[in-house]
C-alpha positions as CSV (number, residue, x, y, z in Angstrom):
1,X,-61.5,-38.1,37.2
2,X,-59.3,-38.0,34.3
3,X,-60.6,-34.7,33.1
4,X,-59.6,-33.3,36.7
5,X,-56.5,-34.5,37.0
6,X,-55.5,-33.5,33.4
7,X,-57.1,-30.0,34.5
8,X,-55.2,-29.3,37.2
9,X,-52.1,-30.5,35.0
10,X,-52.6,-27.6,33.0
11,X,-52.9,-25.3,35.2
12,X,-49.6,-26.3,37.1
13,X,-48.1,-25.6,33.6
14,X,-49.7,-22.5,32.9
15,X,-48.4,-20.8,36.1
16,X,-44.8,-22.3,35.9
17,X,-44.5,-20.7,32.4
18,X,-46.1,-17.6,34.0
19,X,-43.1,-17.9,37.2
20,X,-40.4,-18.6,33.7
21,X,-41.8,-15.5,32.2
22,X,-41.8,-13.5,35.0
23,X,-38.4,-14.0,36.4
24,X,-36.8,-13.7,32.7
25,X,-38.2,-10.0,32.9
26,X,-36.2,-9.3,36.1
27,X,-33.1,-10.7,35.1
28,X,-32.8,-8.9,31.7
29,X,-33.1,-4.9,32.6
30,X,-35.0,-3.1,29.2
31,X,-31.7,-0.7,27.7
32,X,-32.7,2.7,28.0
33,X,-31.4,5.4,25.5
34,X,-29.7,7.8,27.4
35,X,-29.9,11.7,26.7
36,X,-26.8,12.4,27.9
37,X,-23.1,11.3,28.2
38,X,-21.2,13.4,30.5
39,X,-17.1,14.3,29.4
40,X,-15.4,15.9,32.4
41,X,-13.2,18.6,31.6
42,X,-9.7,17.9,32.0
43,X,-7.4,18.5,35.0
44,X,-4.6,19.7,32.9
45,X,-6.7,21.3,30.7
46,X,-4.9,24.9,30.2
47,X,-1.7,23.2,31.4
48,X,1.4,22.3,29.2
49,X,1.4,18.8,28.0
50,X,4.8,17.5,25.7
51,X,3.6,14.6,24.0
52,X,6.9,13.5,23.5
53,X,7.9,13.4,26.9
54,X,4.8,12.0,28.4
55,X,3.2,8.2,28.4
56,X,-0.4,8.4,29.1
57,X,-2.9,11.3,29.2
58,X,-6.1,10.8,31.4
59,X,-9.9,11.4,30.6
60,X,-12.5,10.7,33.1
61,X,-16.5,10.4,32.1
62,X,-20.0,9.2,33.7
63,X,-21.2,6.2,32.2
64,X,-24.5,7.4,30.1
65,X,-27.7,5.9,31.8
66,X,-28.9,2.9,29.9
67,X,-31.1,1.7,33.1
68,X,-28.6,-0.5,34.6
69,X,-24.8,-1.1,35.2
70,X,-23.6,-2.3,31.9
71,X,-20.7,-3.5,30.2
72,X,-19.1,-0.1,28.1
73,X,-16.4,0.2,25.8
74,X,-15.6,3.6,25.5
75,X,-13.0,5.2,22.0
76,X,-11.8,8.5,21.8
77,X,-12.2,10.6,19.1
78,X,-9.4,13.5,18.2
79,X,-9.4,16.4,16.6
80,X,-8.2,19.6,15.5
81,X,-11.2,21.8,15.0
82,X,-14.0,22.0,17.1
83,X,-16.5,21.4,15.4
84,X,-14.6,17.8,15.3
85,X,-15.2,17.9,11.4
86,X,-11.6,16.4,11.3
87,X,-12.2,14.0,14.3
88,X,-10.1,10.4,13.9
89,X,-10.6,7.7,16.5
90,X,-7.8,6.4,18.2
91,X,-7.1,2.6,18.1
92,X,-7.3,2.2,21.9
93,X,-10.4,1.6,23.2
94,X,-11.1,1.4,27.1
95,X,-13.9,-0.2,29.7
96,X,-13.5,1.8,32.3
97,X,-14.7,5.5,32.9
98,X,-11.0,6.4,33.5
99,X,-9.5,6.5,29.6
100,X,-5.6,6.3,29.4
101,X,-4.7,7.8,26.1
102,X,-1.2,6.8,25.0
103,X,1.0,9.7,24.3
104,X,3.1,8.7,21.2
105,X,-0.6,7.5,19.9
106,X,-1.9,10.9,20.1
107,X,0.9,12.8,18.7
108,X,1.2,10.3,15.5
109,X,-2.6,10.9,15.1
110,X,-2.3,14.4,15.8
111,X,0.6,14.8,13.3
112,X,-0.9,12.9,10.5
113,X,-4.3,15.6,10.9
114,X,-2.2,18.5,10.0
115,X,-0.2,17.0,7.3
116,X,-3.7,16.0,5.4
117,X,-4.4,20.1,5.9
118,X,-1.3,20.6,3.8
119,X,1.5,21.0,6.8
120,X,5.1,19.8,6.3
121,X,7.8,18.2,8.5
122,X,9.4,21.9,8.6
123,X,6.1,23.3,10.4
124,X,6.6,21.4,14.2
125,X,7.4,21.7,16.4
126,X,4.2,23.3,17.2
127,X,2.1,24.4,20.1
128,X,-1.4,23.2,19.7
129,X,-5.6,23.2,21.0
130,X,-6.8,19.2,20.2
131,X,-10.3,18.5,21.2
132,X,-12.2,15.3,22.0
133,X,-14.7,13.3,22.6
134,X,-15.8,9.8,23.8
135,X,-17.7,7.3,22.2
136,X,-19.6,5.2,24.2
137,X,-21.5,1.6,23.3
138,X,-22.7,-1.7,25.3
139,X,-20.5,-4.6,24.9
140,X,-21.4,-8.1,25.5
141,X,-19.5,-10.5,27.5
142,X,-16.9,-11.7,24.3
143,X,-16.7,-7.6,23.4
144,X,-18.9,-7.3,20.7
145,X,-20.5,-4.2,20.3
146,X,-24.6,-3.9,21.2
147,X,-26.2,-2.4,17.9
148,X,-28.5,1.0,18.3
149,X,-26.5,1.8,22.1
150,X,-23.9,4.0,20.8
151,X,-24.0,7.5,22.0
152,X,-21.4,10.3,22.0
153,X,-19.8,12.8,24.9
154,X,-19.8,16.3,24.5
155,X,-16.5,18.0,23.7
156,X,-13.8,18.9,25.7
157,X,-10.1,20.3,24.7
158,X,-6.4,20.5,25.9
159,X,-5.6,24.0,25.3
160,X,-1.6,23.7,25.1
161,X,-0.1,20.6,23.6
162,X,3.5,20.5,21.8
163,X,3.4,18.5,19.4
164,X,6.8,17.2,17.4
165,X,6.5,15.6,14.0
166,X,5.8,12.0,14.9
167,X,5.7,10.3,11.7
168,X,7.4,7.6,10.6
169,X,9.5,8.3,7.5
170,X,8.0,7.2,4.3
171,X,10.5,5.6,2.0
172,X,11.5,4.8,-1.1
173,X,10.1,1.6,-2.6
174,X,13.0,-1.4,-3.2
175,X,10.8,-2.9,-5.7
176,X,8.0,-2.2,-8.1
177,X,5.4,-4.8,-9.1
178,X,3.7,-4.6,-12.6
179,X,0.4,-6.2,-13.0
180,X,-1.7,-6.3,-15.7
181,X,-3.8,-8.5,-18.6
182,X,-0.7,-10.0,-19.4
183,X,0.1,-12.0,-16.0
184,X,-4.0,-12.3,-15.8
185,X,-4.4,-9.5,-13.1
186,X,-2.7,-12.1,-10.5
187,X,0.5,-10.4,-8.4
188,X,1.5,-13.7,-7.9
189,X,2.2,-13.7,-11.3
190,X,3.2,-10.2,-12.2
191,X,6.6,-8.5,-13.1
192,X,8.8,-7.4,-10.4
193,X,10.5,-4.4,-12.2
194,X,14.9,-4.3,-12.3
195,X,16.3,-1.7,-10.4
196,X,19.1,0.7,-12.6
197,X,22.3,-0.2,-11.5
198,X,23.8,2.7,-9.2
199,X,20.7,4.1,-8.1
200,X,17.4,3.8,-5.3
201,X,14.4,4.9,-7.0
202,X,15.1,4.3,-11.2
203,X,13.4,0.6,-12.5
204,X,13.0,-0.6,-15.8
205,X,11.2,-3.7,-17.6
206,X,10.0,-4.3,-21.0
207,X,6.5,-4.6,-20.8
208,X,3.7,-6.0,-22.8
209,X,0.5,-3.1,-22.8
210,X,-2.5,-3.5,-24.6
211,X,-5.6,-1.5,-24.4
212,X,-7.0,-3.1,-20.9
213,X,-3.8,-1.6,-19.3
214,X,-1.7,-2.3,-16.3
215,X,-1.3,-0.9,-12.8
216,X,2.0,-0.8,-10.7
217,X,2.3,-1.1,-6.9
218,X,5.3,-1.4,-4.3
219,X,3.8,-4.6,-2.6
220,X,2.7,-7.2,-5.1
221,X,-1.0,-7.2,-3.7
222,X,-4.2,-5.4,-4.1
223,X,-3.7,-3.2,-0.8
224,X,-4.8,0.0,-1.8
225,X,-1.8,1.6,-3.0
226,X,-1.5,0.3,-5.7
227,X,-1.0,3.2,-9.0
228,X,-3.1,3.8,-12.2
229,X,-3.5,6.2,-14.6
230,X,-3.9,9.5,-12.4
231,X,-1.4,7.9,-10.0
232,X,1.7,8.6,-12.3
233,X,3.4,11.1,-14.5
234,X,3.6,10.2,-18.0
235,X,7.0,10.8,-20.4
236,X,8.6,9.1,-22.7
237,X,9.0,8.5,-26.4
238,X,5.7,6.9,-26.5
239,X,3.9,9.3,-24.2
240,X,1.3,9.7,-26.7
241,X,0.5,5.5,-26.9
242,X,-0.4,5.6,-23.4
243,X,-4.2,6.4,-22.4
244,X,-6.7,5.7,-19.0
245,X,-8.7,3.1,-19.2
246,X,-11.1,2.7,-16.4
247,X,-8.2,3.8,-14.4
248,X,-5.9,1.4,-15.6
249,X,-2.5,2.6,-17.8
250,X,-3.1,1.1,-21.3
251,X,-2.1,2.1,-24.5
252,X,-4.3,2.8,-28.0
253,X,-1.5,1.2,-29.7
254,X,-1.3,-2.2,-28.2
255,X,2.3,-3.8,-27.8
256,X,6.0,-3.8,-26.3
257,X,7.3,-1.0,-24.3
258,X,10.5,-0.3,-22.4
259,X,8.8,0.9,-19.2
260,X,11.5,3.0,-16.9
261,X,9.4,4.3,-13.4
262,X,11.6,7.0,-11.0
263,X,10.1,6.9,-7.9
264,X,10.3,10.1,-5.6
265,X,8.5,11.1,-1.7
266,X,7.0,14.3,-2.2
267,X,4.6,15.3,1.1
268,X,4.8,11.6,1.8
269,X,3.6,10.4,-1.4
270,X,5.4,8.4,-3.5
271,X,5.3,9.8,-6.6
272,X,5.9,7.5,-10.0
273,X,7.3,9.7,-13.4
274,X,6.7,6.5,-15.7
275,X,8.8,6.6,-19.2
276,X,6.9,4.8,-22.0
277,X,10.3,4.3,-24.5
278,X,10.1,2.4,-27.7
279,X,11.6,-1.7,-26.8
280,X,14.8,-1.5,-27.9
281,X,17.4,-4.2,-27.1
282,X,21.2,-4.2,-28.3
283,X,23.6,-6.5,-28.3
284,X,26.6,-5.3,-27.5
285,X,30.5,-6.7,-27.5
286,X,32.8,-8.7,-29.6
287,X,29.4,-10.9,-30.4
288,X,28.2,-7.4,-32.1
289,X,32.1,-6.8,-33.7
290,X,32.8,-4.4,-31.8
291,X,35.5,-4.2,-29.0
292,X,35.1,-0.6,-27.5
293,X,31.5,-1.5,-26.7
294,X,30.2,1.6,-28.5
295,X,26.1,2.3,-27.5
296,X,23.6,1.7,-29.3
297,X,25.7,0.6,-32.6
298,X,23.8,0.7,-35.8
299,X,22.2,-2.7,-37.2
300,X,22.6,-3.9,-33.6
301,X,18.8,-4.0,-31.8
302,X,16.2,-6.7,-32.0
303,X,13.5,-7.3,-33.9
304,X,10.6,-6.6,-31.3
305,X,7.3,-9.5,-31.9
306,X,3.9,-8.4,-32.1
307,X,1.8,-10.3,-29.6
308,X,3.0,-10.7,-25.8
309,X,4.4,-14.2,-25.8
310,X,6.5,-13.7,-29.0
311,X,10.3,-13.8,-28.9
312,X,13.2,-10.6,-29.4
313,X,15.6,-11.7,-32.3
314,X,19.3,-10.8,-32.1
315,X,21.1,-10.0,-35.5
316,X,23.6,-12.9,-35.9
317,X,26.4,-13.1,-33.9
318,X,29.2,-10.8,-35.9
319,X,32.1,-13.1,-33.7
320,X,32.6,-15.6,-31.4
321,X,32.7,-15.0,-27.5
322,X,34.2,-17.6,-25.2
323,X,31.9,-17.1,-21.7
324,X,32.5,-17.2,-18.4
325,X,34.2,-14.4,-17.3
326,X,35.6,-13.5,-20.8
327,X,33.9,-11.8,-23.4
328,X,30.3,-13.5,-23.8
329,X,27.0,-12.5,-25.0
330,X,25.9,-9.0,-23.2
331,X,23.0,-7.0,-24.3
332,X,21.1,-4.0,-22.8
333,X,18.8,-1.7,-22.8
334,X,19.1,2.1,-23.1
335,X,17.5,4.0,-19.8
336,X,18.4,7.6,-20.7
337,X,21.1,9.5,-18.1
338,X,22.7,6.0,-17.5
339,X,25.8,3.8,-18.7
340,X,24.6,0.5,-21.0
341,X,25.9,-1.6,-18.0
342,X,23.6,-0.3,-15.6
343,X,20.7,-2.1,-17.4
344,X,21.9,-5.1,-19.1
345,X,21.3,-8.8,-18.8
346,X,22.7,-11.7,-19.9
347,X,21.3,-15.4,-20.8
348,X,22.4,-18.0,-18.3
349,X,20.8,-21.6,-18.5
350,X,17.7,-20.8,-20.9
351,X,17.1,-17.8,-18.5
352,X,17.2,-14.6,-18.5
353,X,19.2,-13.0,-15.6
354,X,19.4,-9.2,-15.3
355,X,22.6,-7.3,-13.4
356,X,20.4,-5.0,-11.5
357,X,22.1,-3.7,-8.2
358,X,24.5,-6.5,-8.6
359,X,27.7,-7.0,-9.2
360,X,29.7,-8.2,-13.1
361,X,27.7,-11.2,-14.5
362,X,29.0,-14.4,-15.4
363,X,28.5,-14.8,-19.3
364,X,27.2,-16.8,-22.4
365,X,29.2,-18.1,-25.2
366,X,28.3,-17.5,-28.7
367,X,29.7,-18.7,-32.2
368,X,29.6,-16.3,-35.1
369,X,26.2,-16.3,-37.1
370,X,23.7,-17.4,-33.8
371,X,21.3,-15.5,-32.3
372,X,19.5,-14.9,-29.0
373,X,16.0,-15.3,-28.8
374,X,14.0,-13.8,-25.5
375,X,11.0,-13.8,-24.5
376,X,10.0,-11.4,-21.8
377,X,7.0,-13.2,-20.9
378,X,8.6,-16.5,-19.6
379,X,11.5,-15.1,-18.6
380,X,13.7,-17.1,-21.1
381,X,16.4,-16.8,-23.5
382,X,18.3,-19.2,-25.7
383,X,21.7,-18.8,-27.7
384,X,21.0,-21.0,-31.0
C-alpha cells in the first residue's frame, strides 16, 4: 500500500512540474532576430528645416519583428556622409516608434561634424543634406539594454537643413595645473601655475623637472585633456633640457626651471607655447641697494638648490626695509615682454604669496645682512 501511495505521489509531481514547465514556455515568447528594421522617409524630407528656429524634428519607424510586442529603446544616429562613416549618436534616446529629435541637439552635433573635417566658425551659416538612422534594442523593465537584440534602420536624409554655428565658445583657461613626480602624480597636490599680472592666457611657476616629467592640464584632474609632450610648443632658454618621455615633458638635465605657458584657442584647441627659462630670482628694492628698482641688477639672483625640496638663497640684504606698505622685501621673476611687478611675490607669515592678477602687496621687513630663503616645494619663505 505504501509503494502505491508513494507512486501515485510521484506522479502528481511529475505532471505538476510538466504544467510549471509548460506554462513558463507560454509566458516567455523565444526573441526572434529580425531581418529588417523599417525607417520611414521623412515628411519634410526635401523641405526647408532652420534648426535654429525649430524645437523638435520628427522620425517615425516600424518596430523590427522580434516575435512579440517588446519593450524598444530606439537612438538616432547623425551624419554627414552617406555612407554614415561620420555617424555620432545623439544623447536622446526614445521608446516609442515616433522619435522627437531636439533641434539645438542636432545642430550642435551637426556643427561639431564639420568642424572635425577642418570647417571654421567663418563657414556657416550653411545649407546642408544630414542623414540617419535608428538604432533599435530590447530593454528590460529598469531600461537596461537586452545583449545580441540590437539591429539598425536603413538610412534616410533631410535634403535642406540650415545650419548656424552652434557651438559653444571655447575659452581661455583661468588656471593651469602642473603635475608631475614631484607632487607624486596626485592633482590634489600639484601646482596651480600664477597668472602674469595684466594679462588672460601668460602663467608662470618655478618648477622642479626631472627625467619622469610632468604634464599640465586646465582642471586639476585626470579628465582627458590633460597636455604632454606633443600637446605643447617648446621655447625657451632651456629648450634643449626638455625631452618626451612616455609622453610626459621631462628634461635630460634634471632640476629647477622657470616654466612660463601662453595659452591660445586655435580651431578650438587650446594651444600651450611652454618657455623652459633658466630659475632665476631677484631681489629687488632698497633691500638689494637700489632705489630706482633697476631689473635684473647684477649680484642680485639666488642661488638655485639641486634637488626639489631644497631652498633659493637671497644675497644679504644690502639695507634695511621697514614693511607694511613701505619699502619691504620684493623679489621677482623675469617673464620676458613683461614689467618685474607683473611676476613678483613677496614672503608674508613663512609663506610665500605671489601678486598675480592682484592688486600692490603688503610687505616684509628686512635688516641689512639677512636673507630669504624659499622653497618652492612647500610653498614657504623665511626672512632670517
Amino acid at each position: 500500500m505504501k509503494n502505491i501511495i508513494k507512486s501515485a505521489l510521484l506522479v502528481v509531481m511529475s505532471l505538476t512540474l510538466m504544467t510549471a514547465c509548460s506554462d513558463d514556455n507560454d509566458s516567455n515568447p523565444s526573441i526572434q532576430t529580425p531581418t529588417e528594421f523599417k525607417l520611414n522617409t521623412p515628411a519634410l524630407v526635401n523641405t526647408p528645416i532652420d534648426l535654429a528656429n525649430s524645437s523638435k524634428i520628427m522620425l517615425t519607424c516600424s518596430q523590427p519583428n522580434y516575435g512579440y510586442t517588446a519593450s524598444v529603446q530606439y537612438t538616432v544616429q547623425v551624419a554627414t556622409d552617406e555612407n554614415m562613416t561620420d555617424a555620432v549618436e545623439l544623447s536622446e534616446t526614445s521608446n516609442s516608434a515616433k522619435v522627437a529629435i531636439d533641434a539645438a541637439s542636432l545642430a550642435s552635433t551637426l556643427t561639431n561634424i564639420y568642424v572635425q573635417k577642418g570647417k571654421t566658425e567663418a563657414d556657416f551659416p550653411m545649407d546642408v543634406k544630414a542623414y540617419f538612422r535608428l538604432k533599435a534594442n530590447i530593454v528590460t523593465s529598469n531600461g537596461n539594454v537586452v545583449e545580441g537584440t540590437e539591429i539598425l534602420s536603413n538610412v534616410v536624409s533631410l535634403n535642406n537643413i540650415h545650419l548656424l554655428f552652434s557651438l559653444p565658445p571655447v575659452n581661455l583657461p583661468s588656471h593651469i595645473y602642473v603635475v608631475g613626480n614631484f607632487c607624486d602624480w596626485k592633482w590634489d597636490n600639484c601646482f596651480d601655475m600664477v597668472q602674469v599680472y595684466g594679462t588672460d592666457n601668460t602663467f608662470w611657476r618655478l618648477v622642479y623637472i626631472d627625467d619622469s616629467g610632468i604634464k599640465l592640464n586646465s582642471a586639476a584632474a585626470w579628465n582627458g585633456s590633460e597636455a604632454g609632450y606633443a600637446g605643447i610648443t617648446v621655447s625657451g632658454d632651456c629648450k634643449d633640457d626638455i625631452i618626451d618621455n612616455g609622453g610626459n615633458i621631462a628634461s635630460k638635465n634634471p632640476g629647477w626651471y622657470l616654466v612660463i605657458v601662453t595659452t591660445s584657442v586655435v580651431n578650438r584647441e587650446i594651444h600651450y607655447d611652454v618657455q623652459f627659462n633658466k630659475p632665476t630670482i631677484w631681489l629687488i628694492g632698497p633691500a638689494a641697494g637700489s632705489t630706482d628698482y633697476a631689473e635684473e641688477a647684477e649680484g642680485w639672483s639666488f642661488t638655485v638648490p639641486t634637488t626639489k625640496d631644497g631652498d633659493f638663497v637671497s644675497p644679504a640684504f644690502a639695507g634695511s626695509v621697514p614693511g607694511g606698505d613701505g619699502d619691504g622685501v620684493r623679489m621677482y621673476v623675469k617673464v620676458p615682454g613683461h614689467d618685474w611687478w607683473h611676476s613678483e611675490f613677496v614672503v608674508l607669515s613663512d609663506k610665500i604669496e605671489y601678486r598675480a592678477t592682484g592688486g600692490d602687496q603688503a610687505r616684509a621687513a628686512g635688516s641689512a645682512g639677512q636673507k630669504v630663503y624659499l622653497n618652492f616645494s612647500k610653498g614657504t619663505g623665511e626672512i632670517k
